[in-house]
mmCIF file as Biopython writes it, N, C-alpha, C and O atoms, coordinates in Angstrom:
data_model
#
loop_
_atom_site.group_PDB
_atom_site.id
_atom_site.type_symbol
_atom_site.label_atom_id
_atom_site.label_alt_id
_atom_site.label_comp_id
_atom_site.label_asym_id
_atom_site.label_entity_id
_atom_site.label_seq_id
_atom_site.pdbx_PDB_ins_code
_atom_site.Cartn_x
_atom_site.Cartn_y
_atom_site.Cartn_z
_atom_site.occupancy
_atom_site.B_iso_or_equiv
_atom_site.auth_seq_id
_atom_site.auth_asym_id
_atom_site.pdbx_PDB_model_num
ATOM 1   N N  . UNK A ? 1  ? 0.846   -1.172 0.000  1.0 0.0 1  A 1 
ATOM 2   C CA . UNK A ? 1  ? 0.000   0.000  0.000  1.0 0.0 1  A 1 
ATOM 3   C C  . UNK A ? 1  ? 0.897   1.243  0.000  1.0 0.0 1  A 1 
ATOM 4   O O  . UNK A ? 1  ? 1.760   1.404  0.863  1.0 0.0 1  A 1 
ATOM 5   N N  . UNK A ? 2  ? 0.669   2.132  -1.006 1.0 0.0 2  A 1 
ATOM 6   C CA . UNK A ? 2  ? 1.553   3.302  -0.739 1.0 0.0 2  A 1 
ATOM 7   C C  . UNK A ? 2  ? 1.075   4.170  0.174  1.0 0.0 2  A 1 
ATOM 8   O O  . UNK A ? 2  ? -0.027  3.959  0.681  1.0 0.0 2  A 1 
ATOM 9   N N  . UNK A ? 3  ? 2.008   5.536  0.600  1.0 0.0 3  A 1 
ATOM 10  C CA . UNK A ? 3  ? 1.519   6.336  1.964  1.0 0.0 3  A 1 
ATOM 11  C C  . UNK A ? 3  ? 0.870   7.068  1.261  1.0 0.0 3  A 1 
ATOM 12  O O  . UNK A ? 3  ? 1.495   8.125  1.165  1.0 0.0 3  A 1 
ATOM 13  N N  . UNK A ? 4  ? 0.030   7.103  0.751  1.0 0.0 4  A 1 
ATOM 14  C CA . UNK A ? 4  ? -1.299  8.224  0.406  1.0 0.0 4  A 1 
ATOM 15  C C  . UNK A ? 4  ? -2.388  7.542  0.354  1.0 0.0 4  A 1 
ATOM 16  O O  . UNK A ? 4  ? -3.510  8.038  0.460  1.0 0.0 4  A 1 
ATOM 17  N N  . UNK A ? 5  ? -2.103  6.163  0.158  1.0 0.0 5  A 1 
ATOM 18  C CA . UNK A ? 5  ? -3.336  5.055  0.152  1.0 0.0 5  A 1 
ATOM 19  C C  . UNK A ? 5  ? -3.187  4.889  1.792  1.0 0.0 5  A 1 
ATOM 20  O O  . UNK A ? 5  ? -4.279  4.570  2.261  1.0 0.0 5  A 1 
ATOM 21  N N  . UNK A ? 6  ? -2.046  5.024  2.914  1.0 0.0 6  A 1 
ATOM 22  C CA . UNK A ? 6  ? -2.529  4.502  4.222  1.0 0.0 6  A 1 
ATOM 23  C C  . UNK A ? 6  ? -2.742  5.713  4.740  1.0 0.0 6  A 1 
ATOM 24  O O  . UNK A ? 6  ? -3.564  5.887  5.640  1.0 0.0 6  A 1 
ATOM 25  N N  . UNK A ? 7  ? -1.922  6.809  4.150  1.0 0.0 7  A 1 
ATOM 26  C CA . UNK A ? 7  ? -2.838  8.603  5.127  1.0 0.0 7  A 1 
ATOM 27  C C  . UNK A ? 7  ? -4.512  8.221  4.405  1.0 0.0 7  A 1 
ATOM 28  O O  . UNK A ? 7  ? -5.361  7.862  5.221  1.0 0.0 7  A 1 
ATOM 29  N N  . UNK A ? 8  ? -4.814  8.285  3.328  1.0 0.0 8  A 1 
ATOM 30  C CA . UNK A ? 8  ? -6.297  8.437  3.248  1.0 0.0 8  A 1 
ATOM 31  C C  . UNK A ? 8  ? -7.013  7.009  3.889  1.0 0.0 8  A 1 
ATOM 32  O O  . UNK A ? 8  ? -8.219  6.819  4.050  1.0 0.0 8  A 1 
ATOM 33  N N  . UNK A ? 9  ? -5.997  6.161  4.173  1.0 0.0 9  A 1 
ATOM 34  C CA . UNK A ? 9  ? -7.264  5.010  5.175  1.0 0.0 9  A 1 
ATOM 35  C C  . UNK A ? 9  ? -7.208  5.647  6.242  1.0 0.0 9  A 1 
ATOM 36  O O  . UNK A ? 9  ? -8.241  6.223  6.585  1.0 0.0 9  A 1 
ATOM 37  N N  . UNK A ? 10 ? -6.354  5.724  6.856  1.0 0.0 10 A 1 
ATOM 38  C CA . UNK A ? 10 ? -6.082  6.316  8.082  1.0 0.0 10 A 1 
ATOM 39  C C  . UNK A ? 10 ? -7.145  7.803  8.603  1.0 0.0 10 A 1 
ATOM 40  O O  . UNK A ? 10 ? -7.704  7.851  9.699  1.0 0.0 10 A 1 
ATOM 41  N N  . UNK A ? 11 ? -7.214  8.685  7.758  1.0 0.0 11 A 1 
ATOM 42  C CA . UNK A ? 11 ? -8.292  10.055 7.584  1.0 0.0 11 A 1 
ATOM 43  C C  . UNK A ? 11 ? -9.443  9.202  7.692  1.0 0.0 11 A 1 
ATOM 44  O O  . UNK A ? 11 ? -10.224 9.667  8.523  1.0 0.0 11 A 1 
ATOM 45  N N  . UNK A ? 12 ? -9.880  8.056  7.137  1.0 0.0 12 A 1 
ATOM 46  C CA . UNK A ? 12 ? -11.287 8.024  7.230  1.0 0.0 12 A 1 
ATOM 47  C C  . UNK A ? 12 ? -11.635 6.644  8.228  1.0 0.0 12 A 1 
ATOM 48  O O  . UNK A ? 12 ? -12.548 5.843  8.027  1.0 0.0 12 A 1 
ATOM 49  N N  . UNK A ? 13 ? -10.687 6.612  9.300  1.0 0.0 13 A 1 
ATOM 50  C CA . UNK A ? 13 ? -10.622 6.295  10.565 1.0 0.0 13 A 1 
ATOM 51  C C  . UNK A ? 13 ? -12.057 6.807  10.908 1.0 0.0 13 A 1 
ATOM 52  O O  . UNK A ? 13 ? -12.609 7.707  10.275 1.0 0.0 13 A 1 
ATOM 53  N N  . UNK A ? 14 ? -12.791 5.933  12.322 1.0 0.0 14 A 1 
ATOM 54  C CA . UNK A ? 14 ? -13.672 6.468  13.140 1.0 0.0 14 A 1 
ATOM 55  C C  . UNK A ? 14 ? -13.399 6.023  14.452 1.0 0.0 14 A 1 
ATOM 56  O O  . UNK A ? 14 ? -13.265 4.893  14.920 1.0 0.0 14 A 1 
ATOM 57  N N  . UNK A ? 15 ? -13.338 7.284  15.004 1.0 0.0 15 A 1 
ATOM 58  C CA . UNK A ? 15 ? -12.579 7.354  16.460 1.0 0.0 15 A 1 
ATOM 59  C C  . UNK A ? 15 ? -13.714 8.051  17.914 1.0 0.0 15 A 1 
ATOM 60  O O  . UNK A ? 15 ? -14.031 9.217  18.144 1.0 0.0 15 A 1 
ATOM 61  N N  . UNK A ? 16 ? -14.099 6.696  18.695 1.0 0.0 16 A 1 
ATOM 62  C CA . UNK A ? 16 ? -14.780 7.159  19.835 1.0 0.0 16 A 1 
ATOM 63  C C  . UNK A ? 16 ? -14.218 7.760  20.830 1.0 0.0 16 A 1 
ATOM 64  O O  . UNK A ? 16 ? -13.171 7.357  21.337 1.0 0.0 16 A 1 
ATOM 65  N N  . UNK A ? 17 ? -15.113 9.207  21.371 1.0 0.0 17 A 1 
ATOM 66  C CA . UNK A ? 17 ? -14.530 9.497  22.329 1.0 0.0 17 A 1 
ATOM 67  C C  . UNK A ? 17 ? -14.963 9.288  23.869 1.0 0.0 17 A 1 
ATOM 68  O O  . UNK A ? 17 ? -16.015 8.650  23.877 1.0 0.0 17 A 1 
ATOM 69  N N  . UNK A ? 18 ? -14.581 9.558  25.023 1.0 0.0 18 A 1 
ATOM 70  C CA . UNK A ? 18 ? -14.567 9.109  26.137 1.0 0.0 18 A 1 
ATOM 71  C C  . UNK A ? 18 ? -16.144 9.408  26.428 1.0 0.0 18 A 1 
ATOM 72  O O  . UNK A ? 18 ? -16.750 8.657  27.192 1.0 0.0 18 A 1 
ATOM 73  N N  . UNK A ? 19 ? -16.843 10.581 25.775 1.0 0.0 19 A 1 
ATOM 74  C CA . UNK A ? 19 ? -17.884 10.869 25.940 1.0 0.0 19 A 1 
ATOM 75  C C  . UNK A ? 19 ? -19.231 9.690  25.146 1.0 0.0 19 A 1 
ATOM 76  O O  . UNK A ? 19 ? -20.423 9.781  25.440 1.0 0.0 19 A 1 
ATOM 77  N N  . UNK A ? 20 ? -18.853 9.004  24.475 1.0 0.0 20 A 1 
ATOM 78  C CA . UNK A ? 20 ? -19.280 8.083  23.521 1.0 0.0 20 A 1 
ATOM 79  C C  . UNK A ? 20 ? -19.696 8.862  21.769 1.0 0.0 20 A 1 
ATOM 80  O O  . UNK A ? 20 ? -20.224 8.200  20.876 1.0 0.0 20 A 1 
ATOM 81  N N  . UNK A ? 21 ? -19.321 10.297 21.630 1.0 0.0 21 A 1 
ATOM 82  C CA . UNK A ? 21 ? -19.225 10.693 20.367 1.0 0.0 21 A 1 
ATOM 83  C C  . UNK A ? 21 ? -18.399 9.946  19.348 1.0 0.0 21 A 1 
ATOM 84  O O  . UNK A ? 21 ? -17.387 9.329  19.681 1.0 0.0 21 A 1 
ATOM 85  N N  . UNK A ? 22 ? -18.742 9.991  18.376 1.0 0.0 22 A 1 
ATOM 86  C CA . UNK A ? 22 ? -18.031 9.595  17.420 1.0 0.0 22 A 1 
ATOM 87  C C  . UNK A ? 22 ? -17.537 10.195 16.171 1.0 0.0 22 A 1 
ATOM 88  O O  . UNK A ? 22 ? -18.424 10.922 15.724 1.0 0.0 22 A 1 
ATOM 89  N N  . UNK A ? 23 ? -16.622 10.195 15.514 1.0 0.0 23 A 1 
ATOM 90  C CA . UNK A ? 23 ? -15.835 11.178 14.891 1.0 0.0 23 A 1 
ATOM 91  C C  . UNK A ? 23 ? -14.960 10.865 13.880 1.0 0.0 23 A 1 
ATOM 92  O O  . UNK A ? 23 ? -13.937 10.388 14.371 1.0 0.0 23 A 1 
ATOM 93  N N  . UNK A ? 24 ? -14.912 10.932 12.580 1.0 0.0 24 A 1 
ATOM 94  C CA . UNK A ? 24 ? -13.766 10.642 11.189 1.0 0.0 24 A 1 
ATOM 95  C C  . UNK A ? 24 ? -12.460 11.858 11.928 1.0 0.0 24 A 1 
ATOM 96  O O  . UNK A ? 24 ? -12.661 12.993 12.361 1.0 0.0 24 A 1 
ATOM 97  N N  . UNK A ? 25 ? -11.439 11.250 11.862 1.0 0.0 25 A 1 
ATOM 98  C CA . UNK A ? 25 ? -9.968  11.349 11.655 1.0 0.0 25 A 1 
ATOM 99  C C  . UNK A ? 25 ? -10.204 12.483 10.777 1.0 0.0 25 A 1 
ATOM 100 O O  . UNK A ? 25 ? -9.240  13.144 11.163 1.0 0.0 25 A 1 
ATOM 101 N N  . UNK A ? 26 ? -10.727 13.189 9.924  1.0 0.0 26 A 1 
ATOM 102 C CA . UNK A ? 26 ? -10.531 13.745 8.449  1.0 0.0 26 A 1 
ATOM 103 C C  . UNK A ? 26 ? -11.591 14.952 9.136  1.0 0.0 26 A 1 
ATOM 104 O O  . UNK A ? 26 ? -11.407 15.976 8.478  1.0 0.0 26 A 1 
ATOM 105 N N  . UNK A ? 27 ? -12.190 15.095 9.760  1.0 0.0 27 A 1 
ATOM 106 C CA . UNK A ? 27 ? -13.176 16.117 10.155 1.0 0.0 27 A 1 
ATOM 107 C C  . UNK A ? 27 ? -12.143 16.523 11.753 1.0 0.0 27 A 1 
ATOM 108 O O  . UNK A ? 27 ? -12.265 17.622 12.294 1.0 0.0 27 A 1 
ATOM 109 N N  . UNK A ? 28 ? -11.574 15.875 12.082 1.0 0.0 28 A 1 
ATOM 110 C CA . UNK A ? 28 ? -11.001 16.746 13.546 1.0 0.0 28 A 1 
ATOM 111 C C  . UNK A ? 28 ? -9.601  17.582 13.120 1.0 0.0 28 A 1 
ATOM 112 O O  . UNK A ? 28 ? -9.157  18.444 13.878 1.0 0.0 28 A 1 
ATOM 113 N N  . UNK A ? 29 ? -9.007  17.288 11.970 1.0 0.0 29 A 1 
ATOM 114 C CA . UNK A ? 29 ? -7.549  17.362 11.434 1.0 0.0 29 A 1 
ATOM 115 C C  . UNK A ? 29 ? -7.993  18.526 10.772 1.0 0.0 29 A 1 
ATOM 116 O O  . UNK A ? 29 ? -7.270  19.523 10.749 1.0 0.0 29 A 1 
ATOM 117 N N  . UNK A ? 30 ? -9.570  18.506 10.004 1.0 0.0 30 A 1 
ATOM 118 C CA . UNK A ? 30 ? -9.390  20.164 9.480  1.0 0.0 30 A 1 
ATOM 119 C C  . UNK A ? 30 ? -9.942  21.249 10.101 1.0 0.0 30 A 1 
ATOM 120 O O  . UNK A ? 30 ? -10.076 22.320 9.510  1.0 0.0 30 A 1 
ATOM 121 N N  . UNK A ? 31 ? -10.432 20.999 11.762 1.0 0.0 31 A 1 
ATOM 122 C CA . UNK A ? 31 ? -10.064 21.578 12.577 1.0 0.0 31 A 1 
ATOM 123 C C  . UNK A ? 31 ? -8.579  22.688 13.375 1.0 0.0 31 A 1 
ATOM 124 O O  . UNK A ? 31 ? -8.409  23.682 14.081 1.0 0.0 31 A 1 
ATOM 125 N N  . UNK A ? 32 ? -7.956  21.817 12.765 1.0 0.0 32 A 1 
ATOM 126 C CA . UNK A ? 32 ? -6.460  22.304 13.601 1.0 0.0 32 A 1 
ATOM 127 C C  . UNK A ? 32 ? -5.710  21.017 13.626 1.0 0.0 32 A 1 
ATOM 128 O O  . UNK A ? 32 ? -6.014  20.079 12.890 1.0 0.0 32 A 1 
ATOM 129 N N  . UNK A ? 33 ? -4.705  20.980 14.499 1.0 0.0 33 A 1 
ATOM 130 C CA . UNK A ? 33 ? -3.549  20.568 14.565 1.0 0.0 33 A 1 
ATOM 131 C C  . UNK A ? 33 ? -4.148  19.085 15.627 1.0 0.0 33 A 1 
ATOM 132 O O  . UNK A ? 33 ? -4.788  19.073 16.678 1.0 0.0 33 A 1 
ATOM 133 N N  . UNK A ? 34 ? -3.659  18.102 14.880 1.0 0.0 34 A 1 
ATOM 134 C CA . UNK A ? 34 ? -4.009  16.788 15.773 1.0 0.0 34 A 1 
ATOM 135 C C  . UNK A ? 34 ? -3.244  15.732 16.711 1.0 0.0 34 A 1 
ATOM 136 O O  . UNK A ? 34 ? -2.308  15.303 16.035 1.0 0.0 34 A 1 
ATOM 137 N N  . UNK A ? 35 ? -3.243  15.367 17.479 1.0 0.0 35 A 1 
ATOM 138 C CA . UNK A ? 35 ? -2.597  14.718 18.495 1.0 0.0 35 A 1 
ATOM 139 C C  . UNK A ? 35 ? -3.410  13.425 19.307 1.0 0.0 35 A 1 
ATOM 140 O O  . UNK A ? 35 ? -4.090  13.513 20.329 1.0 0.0 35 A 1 
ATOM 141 N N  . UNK A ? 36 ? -3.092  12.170 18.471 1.0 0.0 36 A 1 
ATOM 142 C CA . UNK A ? 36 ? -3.920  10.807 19.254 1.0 0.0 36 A 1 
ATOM 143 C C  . UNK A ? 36 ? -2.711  10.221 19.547 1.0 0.0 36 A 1 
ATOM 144 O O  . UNK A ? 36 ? -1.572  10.116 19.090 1.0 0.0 36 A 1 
ATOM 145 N N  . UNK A ? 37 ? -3.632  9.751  20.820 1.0 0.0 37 A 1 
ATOM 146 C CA . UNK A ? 37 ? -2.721  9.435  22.088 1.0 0.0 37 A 1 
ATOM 147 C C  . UNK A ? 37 ? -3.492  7.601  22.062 1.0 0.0 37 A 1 
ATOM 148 O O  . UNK A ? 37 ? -4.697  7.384  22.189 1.0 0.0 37 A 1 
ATOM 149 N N  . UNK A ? 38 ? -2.509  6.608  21.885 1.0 0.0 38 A 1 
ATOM 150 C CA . UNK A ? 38 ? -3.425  5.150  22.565 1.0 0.0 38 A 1 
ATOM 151 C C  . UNK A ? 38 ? -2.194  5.148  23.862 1.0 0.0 38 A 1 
ATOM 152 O O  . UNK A ? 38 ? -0.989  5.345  24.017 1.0 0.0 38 A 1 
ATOM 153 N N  . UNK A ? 39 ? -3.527  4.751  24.696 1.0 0.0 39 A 1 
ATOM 154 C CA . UNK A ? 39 ? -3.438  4.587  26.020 1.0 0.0 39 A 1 
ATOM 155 C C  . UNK A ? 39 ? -4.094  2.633  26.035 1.0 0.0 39 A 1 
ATOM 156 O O  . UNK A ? 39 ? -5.193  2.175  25.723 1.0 0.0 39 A 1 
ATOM 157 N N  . UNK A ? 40 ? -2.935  2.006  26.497 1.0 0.0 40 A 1 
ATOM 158 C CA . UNK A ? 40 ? -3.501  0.298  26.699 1.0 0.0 40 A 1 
ATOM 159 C C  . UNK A ? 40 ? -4.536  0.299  28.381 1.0 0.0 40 A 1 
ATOM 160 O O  . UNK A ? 40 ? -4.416  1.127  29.283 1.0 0.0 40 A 1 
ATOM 161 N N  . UNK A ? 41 ? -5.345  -0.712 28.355 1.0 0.0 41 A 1 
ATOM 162 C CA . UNK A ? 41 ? -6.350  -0.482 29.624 1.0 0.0 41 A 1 
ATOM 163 C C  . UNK A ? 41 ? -5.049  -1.709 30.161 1.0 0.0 41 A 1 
ATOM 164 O O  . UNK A ? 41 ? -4.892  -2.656 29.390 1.0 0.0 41 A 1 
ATOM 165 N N  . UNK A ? 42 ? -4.242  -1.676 31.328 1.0 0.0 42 A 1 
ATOM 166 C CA . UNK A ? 42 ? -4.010  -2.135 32.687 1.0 0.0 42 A 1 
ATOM 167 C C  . UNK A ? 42 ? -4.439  -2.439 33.734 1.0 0.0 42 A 1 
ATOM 168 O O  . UNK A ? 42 ? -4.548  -1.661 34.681 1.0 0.0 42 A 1 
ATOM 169 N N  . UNK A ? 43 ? -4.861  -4.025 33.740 1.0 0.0 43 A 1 
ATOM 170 C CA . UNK A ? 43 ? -5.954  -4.529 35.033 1.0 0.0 43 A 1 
ATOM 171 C C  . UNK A ? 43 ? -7.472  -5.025 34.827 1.0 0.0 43 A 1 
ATOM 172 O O  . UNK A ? 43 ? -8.152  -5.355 35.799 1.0 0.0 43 A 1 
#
């Protein structure tokens, strides 16, 4: 897969948030500047 074929899979990602919203990768990025964090659950 080339990197424009895995940035555009990647953009149309759907990502839940803690609140249970849900959200495309590609709508928060043309917002501003993006920063995802995975955090593993421990216990």
């Amino acid at each position: 897969m080339a990197l424009t074929e895995t940035y555009q899979a990647a953009m149309d990602a759907e990502v839940t948030f803690s609140d249970g919203t849900d959200y495309r990768l590609r709508n928060l990025w043309e917002k501003g500047p993006l920063l995802l964090v995975f955090l593993r659950h421990f216990g």
